[in-house]
N, CA, C, O and CB atoms as a CASP TS submission, in Angstrom:
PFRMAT TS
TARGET T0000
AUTHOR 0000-0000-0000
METHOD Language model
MODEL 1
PARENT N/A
ATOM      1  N   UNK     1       0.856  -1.170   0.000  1.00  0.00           N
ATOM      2  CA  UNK     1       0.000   0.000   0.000  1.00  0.00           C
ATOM      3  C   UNK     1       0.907   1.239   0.000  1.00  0.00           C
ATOM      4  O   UNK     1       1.912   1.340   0.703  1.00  0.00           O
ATOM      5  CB  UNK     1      -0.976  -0.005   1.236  1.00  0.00           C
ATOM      6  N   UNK     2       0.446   2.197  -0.877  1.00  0.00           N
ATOM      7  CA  UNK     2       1.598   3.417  -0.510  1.00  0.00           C
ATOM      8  C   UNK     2       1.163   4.352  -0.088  1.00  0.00           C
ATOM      9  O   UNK     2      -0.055   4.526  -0.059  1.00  0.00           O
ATOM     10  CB  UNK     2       2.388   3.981  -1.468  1.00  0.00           C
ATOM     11  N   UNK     3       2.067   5.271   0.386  1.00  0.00           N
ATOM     12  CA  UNK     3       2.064   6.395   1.456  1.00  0.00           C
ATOM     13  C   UNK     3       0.231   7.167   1.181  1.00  0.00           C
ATOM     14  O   UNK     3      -0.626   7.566   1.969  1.00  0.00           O
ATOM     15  CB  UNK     3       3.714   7.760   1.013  1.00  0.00           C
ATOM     16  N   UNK     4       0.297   7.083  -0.169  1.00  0.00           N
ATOM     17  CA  UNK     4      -0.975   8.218  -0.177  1.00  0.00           C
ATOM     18  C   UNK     4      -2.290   7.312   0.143  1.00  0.00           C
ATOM     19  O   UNK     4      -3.213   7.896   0.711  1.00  0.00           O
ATOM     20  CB  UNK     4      -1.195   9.110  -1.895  1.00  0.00           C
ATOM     21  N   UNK     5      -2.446   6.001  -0.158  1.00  0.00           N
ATOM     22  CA  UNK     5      -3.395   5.609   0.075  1.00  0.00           C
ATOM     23  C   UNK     5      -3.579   5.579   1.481  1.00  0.00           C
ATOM     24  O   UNK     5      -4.606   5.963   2.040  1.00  0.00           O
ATOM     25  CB  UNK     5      -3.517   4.650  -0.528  1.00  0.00           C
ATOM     26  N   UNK     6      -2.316   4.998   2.194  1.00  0.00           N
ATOM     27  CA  UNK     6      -2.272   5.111   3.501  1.00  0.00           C
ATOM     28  C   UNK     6      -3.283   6.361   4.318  1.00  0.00           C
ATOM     29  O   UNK     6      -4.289   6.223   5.014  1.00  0.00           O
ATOM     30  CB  UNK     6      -0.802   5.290   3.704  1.00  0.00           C
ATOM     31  N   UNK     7      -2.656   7.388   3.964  1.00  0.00           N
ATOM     32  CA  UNK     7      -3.297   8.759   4.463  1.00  0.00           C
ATOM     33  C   UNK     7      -4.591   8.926   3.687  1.00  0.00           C
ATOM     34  O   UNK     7      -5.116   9.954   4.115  1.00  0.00           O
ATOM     35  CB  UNK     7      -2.294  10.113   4.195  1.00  0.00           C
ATOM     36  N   UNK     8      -5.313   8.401   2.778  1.00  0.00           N
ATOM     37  CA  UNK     8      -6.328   8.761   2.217  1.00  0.00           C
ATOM     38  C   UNK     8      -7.088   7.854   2.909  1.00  0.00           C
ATOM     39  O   UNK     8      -8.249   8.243   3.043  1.00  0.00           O
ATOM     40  CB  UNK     8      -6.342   8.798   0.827  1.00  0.00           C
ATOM     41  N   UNK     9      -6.773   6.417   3.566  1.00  0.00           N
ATOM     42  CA  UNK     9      -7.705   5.479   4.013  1.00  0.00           C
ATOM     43  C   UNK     9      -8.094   6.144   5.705  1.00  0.00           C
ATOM     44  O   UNK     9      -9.212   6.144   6.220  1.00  0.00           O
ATOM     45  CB  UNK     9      -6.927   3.770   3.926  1.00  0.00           C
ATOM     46  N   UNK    10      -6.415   6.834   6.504  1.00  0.00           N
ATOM     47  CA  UNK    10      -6.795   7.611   7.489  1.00  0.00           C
ATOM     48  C   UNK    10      -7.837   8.758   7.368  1.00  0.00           C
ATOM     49  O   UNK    10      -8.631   8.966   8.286  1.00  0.00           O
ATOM     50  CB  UNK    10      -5.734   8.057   7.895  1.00  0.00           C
ATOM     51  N   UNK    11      -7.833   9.375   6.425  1.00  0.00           N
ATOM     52  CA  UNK    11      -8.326  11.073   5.857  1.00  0.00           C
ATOM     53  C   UNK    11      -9.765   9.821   6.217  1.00  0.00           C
ATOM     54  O   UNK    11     -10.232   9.786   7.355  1.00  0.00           O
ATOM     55  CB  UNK    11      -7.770  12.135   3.556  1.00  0.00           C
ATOM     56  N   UNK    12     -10.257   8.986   5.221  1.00  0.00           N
ATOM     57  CA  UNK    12     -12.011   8.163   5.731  1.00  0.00           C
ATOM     58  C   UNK    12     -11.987   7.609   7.164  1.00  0.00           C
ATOM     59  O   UNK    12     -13.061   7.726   7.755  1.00  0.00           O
ATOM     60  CB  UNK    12     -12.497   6.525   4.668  1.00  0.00           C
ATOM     61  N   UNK    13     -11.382   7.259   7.575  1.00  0.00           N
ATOM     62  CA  UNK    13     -11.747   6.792   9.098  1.00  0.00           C
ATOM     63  C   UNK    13     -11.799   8.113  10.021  1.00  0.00           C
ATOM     64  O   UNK    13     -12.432   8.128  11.076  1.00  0.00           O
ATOM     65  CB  UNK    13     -10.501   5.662   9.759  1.00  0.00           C
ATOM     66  N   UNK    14     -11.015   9.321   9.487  1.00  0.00           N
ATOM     67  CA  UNK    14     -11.315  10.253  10.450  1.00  0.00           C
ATOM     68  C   UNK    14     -12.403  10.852   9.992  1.00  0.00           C
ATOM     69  O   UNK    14     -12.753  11.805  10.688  1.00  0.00           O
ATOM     70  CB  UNK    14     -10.311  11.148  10.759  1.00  0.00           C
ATOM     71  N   UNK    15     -12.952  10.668   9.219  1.00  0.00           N
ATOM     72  CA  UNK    15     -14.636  12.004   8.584  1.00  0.00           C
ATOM     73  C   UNK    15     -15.517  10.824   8.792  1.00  0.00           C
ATOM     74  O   UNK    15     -16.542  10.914   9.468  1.00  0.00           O
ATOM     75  CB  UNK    15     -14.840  12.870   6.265  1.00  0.00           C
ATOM     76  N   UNK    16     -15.232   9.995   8.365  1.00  0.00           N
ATOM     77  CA  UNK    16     -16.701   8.853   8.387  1.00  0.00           C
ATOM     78  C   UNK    16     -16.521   7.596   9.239  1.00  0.00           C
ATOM     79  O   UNK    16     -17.279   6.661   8.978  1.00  0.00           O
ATOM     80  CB  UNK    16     -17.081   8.152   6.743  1.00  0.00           C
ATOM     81  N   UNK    17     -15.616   7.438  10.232  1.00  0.00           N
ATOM     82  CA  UNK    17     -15.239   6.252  10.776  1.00  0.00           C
ATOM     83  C   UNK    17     -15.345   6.621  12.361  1.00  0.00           C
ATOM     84  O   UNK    17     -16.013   7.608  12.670  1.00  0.00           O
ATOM     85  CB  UNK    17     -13.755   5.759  10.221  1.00  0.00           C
ATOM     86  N   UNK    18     -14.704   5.855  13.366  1.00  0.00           N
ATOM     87  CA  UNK    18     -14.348   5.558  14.251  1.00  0.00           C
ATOM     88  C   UNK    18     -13.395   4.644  14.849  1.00  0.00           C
ATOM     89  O   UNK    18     -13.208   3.670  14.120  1.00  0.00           O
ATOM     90  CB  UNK    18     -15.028   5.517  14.455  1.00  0.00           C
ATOM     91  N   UNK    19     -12.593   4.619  16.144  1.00  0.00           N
ATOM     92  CA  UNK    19     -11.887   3.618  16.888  1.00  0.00           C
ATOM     93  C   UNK    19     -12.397   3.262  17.817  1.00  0.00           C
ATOM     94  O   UNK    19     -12.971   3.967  18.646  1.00  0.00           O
ATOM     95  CB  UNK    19     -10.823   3.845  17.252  1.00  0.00           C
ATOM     96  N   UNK    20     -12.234   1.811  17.827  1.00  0.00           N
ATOM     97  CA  UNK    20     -13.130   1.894  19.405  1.00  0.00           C
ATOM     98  C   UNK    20     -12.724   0.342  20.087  1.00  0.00           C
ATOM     99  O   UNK    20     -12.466  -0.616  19.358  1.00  0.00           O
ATOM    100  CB  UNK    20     -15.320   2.051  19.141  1.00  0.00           C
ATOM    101  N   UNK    21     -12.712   0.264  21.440  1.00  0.00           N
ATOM    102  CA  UNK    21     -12.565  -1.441  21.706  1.00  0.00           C
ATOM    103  C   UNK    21     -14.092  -1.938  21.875  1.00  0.00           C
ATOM    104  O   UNK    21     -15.139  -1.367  22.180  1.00  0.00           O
ATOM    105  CB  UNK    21     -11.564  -1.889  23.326  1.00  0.00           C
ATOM    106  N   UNK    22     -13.781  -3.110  21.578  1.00  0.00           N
ATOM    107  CA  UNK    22     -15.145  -3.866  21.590  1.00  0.00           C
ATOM    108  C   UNK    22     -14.867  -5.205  22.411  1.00  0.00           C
ATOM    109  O   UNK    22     -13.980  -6.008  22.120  1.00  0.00           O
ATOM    110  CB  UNK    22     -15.719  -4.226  19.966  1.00  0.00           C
ATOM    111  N   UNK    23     -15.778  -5.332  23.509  1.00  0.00           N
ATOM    112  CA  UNK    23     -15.719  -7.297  23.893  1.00  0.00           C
ATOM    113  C   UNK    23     -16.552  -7.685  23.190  1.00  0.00           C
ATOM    114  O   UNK    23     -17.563  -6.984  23.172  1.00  0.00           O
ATOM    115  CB  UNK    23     -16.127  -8.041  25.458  1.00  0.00           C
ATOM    116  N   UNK    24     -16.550  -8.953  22.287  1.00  0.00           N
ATOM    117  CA  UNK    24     -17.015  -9.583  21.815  1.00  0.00           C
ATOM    118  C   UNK    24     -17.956 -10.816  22.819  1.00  0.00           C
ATOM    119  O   UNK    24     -19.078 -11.311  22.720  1.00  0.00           O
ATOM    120  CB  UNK    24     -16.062  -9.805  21.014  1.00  0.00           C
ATOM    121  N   UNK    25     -16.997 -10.937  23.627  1.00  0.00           N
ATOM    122  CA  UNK    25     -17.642 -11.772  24.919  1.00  0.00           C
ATOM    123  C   UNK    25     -17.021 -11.410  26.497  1.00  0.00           C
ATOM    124  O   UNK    25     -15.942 -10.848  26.686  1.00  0.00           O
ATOM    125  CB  UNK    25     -17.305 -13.504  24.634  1.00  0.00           C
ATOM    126  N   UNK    26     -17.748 -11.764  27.326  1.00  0.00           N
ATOM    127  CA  UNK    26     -18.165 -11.102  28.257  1.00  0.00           C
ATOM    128  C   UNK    26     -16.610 -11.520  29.090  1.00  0.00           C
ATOM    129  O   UNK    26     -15.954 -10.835  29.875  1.00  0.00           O
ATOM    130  CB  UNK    26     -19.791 -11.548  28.834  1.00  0.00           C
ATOM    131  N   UNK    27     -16.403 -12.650  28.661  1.00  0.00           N
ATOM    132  CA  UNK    27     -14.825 -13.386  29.679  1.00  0.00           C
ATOM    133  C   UNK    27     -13.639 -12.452  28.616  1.00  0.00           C
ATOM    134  O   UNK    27     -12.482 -12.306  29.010  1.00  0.00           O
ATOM    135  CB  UNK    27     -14.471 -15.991  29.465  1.00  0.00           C
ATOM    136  N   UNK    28     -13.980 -12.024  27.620  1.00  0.00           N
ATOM    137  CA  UNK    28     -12.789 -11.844  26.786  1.00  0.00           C
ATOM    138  C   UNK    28     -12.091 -10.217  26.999  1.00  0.00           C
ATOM    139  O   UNK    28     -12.807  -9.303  27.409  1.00  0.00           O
ATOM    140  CB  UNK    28     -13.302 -12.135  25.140  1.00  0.00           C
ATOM    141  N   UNK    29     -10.598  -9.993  26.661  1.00  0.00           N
ATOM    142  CA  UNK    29     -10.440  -9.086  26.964  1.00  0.00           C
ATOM    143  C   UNK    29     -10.977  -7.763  25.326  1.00  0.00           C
ATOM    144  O   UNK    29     -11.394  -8.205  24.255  1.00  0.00           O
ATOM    145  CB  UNK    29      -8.961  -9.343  27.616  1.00  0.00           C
ATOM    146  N   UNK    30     -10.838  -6.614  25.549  1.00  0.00           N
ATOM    147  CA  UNK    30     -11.418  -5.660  24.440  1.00  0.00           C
ATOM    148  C   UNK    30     -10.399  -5.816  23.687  1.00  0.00           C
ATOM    149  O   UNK    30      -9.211  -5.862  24.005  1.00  0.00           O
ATOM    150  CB  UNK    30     -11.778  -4.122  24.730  1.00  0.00           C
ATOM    151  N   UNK    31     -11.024  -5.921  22.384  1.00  0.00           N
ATOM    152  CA  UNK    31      -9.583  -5.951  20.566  1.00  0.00           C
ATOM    153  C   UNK    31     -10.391  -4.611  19.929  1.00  0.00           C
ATOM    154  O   UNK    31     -11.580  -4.305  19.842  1.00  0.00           O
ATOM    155  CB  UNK    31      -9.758  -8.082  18.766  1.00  0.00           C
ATOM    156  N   UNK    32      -9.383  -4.106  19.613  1.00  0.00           N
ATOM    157  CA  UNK    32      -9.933  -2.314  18.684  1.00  0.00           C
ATOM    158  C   UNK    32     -10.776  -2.791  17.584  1.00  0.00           C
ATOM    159  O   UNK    32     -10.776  -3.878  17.008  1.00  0.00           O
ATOM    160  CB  UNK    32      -8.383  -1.143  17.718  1.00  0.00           C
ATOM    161  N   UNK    33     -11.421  -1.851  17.435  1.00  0.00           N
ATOM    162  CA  UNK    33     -12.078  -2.377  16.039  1.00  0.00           C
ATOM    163  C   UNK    33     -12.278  -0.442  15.530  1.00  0.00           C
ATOM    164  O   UNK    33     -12.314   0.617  16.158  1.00  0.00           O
ATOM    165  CB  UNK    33     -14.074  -3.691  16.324  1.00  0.00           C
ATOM    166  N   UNK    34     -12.363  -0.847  14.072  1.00  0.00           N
ATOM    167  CA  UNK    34     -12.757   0.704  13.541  1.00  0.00           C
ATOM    168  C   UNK    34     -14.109   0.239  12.490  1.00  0.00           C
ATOM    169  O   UNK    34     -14.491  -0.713  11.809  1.00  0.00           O
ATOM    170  CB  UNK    34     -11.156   1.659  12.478  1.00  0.00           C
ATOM    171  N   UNK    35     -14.378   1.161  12.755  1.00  0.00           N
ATOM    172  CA  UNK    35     -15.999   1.502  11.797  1.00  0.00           C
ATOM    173  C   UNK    35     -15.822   2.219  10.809  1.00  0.00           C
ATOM    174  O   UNK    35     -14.722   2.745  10.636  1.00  0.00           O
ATOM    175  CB  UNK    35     -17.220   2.340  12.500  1.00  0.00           C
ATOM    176  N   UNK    36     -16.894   2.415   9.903  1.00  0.00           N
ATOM    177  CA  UNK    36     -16.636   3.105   8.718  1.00  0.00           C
ATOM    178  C   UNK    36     -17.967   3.066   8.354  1.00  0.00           C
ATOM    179  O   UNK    36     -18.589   2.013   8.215  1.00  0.00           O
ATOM    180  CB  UNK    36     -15.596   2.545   7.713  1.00  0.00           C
ATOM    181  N   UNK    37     -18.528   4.404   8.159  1.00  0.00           N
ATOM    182  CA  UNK    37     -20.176   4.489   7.704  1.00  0.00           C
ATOM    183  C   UNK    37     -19.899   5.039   6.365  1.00  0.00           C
ATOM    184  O   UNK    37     -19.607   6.212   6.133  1.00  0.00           O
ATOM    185  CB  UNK    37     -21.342   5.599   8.712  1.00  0.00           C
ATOM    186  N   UNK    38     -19.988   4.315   5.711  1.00  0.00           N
ATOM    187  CA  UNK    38     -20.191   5.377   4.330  1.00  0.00           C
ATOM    188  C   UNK    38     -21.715   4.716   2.781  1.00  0.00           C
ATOM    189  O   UNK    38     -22.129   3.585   2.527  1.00  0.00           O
ATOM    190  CB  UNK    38     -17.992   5.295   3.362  1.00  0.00           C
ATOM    191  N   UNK    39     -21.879   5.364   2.487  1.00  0.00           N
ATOM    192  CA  UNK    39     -22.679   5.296   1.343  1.00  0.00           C
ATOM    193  C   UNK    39     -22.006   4.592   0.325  1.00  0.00           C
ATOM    194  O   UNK    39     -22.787   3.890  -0.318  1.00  0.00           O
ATOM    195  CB  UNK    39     -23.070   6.560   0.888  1.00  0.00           C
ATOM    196  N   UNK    40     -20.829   4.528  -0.052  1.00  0.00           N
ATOM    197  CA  UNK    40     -20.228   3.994  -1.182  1.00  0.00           C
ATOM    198  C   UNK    40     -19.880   2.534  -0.733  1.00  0.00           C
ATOM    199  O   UNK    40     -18.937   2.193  -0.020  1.00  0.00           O
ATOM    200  CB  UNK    40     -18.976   4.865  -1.664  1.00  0.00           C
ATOM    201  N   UNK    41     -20.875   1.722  -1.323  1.00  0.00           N
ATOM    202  CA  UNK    41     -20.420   0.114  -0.869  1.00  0.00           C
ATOM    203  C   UNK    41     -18.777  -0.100  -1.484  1.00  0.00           C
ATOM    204  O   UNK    41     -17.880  -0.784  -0.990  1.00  0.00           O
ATOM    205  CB  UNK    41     -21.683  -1.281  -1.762  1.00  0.00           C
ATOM    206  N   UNK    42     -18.748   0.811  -2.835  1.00  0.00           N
ATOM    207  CA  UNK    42     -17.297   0.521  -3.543  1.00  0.00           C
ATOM    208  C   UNK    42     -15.888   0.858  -2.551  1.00  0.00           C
ATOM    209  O   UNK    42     -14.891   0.249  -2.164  1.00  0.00           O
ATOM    210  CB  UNK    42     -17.206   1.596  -5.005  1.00  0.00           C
ATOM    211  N   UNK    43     -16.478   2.192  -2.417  1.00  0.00           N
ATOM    212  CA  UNK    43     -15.021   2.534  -1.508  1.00  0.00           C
ATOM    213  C   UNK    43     -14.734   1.814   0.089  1.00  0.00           C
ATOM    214  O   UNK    43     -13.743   2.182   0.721  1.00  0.00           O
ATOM    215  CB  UNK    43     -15.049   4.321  -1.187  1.00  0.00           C
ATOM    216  N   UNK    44     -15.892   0.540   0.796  1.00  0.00           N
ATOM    217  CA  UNK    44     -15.253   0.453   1.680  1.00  0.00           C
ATOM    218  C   UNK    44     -14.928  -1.303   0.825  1.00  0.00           C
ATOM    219  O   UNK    44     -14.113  -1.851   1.567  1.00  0.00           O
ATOM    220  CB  UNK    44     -16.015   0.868   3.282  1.00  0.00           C
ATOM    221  N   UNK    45     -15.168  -1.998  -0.035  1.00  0.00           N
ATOM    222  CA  UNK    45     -14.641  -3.064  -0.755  1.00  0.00           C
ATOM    223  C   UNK    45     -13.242  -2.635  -1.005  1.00  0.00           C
ATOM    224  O   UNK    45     -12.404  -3.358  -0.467  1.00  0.00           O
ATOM    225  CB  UNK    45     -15.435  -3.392  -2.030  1.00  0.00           C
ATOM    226  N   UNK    46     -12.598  -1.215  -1.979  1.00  0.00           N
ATOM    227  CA  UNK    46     -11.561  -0.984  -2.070  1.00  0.00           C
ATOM    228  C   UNK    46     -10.655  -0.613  -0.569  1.00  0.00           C
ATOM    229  O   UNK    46      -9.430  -0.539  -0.473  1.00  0.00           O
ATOM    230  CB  UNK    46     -11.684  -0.099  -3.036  1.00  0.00           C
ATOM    231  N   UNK    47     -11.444  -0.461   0.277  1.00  0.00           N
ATOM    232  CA  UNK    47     -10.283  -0.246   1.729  1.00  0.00           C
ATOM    233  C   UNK    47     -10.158  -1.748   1.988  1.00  0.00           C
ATOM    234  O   UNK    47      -8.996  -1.980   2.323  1.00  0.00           O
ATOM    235  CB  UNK    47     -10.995   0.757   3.445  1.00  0.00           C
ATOM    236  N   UNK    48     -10.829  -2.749   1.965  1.00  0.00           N
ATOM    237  CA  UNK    48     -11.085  -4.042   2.345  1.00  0.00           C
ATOM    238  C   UNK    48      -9.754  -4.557   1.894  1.00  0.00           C
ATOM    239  O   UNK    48      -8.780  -5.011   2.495  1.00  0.00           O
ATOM    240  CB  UNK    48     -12.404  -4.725   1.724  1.00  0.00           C
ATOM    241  N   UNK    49     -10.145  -4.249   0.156  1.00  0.00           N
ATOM    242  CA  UNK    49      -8.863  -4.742  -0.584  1.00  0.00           C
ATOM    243  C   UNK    49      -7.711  -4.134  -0.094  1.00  0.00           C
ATOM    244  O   UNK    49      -7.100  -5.016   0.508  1.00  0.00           O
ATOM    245  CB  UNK    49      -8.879  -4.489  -2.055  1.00  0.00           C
ATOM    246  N   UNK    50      -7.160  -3.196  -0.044  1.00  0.00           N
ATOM    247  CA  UNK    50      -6.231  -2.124   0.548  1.00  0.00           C
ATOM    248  C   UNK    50      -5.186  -2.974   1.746  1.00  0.00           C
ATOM    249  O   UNK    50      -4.039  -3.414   1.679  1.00  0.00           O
ATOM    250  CB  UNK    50      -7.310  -0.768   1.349  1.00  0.00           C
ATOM    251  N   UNK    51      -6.291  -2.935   2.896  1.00  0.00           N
ATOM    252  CA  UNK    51      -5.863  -3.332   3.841  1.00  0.00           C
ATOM    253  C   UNK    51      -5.697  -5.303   4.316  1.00  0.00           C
ATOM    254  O   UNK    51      -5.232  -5.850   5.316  1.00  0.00           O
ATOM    255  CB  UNK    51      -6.685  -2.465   4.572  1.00  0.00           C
ATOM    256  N   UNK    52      -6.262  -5.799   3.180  1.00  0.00           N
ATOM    257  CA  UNK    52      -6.356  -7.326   3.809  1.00  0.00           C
ATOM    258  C   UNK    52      -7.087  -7.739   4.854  1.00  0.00           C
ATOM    259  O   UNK    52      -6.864  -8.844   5.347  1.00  0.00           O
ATOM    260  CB  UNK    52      -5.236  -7.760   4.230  1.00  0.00           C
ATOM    261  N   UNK    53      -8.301  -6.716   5.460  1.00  0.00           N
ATOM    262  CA  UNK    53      -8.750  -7.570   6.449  1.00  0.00           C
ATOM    263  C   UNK    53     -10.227  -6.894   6.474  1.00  0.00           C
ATOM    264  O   UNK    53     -10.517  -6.157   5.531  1.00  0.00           O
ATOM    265  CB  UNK    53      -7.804  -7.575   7.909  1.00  0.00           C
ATOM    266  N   UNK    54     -11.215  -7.123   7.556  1.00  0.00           N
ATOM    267  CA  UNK    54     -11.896  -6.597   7.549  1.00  0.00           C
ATOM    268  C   UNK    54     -13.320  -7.360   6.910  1.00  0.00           C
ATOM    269  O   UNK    54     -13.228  -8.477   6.400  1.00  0.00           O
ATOM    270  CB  UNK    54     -11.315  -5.637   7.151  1.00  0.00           C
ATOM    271  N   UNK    55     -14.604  -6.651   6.993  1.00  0.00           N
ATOM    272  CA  UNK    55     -15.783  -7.342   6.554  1.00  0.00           C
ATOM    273  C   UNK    55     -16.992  -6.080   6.587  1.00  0.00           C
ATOM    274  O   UNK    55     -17.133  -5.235   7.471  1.00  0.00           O
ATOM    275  CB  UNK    55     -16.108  -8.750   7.641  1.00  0.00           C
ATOM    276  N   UNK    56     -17.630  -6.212   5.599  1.00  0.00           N
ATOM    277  CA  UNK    56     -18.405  -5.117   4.964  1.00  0.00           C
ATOM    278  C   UNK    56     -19.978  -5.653   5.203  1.00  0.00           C
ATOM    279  O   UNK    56     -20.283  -6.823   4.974  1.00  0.00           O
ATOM    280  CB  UNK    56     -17.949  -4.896   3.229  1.00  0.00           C
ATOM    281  N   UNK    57     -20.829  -4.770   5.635  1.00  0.00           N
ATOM    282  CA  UNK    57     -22.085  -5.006   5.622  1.00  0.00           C
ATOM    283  C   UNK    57     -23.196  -4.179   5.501  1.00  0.00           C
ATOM    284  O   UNK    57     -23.375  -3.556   6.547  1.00  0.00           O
ATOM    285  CB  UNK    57     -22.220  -5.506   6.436  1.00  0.00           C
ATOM    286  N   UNK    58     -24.046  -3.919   4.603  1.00  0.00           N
ATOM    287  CA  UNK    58     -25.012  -2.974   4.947  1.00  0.00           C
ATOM    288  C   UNK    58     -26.303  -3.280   5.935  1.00  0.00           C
ATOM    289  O   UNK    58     -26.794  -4.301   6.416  1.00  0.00           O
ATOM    290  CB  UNK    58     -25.468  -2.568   3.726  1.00  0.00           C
ATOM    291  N   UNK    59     -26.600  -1.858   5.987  1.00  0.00           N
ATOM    292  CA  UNK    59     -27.700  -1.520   6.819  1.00  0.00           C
ATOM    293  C   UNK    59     -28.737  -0.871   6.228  1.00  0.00           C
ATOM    294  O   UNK    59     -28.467   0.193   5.670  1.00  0.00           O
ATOM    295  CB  UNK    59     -27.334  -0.797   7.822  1.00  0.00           C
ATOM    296  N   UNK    60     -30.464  -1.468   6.214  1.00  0.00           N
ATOM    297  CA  UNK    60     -31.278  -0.589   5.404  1.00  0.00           C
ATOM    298  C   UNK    60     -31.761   0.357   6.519  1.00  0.00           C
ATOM    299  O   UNK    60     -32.237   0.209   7.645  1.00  0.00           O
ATOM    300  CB  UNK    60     -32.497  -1.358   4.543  1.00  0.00           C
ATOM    301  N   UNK    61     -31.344   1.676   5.504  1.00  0.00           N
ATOM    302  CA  UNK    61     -32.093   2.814   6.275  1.00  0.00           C
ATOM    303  C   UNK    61     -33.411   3.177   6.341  1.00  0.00           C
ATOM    304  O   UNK    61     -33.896   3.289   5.215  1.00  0.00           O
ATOM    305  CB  UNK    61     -31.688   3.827   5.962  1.00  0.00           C
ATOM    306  N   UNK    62     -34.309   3.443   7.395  1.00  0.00           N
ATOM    307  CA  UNK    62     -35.889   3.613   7.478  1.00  0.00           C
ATOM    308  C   UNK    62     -36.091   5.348   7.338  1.00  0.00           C
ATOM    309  O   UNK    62     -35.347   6.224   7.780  1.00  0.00           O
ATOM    310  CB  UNK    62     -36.580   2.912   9.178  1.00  0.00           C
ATOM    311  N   UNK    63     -37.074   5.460   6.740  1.00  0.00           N
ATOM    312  CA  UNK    63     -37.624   6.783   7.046  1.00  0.00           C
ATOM    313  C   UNK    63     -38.711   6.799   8.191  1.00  0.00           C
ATOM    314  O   UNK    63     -39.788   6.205   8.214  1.00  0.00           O
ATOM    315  CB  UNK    63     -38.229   7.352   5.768  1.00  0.00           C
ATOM    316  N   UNK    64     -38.020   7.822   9.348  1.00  0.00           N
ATOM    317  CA  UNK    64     -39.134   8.144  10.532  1.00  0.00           C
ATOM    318  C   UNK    64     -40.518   8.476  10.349  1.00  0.00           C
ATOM    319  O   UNK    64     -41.565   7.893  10.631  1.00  0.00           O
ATOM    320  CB  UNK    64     -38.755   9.222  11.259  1.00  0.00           C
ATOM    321  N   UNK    65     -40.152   9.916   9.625  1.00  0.00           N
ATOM    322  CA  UNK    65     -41.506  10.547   9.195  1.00  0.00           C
ATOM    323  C   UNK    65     -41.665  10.663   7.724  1.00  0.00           C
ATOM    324  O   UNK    65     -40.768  10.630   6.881  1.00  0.00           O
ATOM    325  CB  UNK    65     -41.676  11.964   9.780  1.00  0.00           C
ATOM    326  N   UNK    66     -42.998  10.811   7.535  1.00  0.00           N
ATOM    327  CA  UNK    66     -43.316  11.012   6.535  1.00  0.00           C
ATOM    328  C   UNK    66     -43.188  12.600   5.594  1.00  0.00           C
ATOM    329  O   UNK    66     -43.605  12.668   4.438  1.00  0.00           O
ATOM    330  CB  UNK    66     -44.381  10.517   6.785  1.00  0.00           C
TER
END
């Protein structure tokens, strides 16, 4: 990966992402995990690819009001 993607994948986790620890289970100790909300299913497949790890999922959004 090179330098710019590097900083371009930071530049999305800091506007549309997060860090955070998570327990997965209740005996286990917290492993970081980062988030990433974005609209473009493409661009978080290309961070996926980027980085080697990771797992992508959407969420359908509801409208409250009418």
């Amino acid at each position: 990966m090179t330098p710019e993607q590097k900083a371009y994948i930071a530049g999305i986790i800091d506007g549309e992402g997060s860090i955070m620890l998570i327990r997965f289970h209740k005996n286990q100790f917290p492993a970081p995990c980062v988030s990433v909300s974005s609209t473009s299913f493409e661009l978080l497949e290309w961070i996926q690819e980027k980085t080697g790890c990771g797992k992508t999922n959407s969420k359908k959004n509801y409208k409250l009001f009418n």
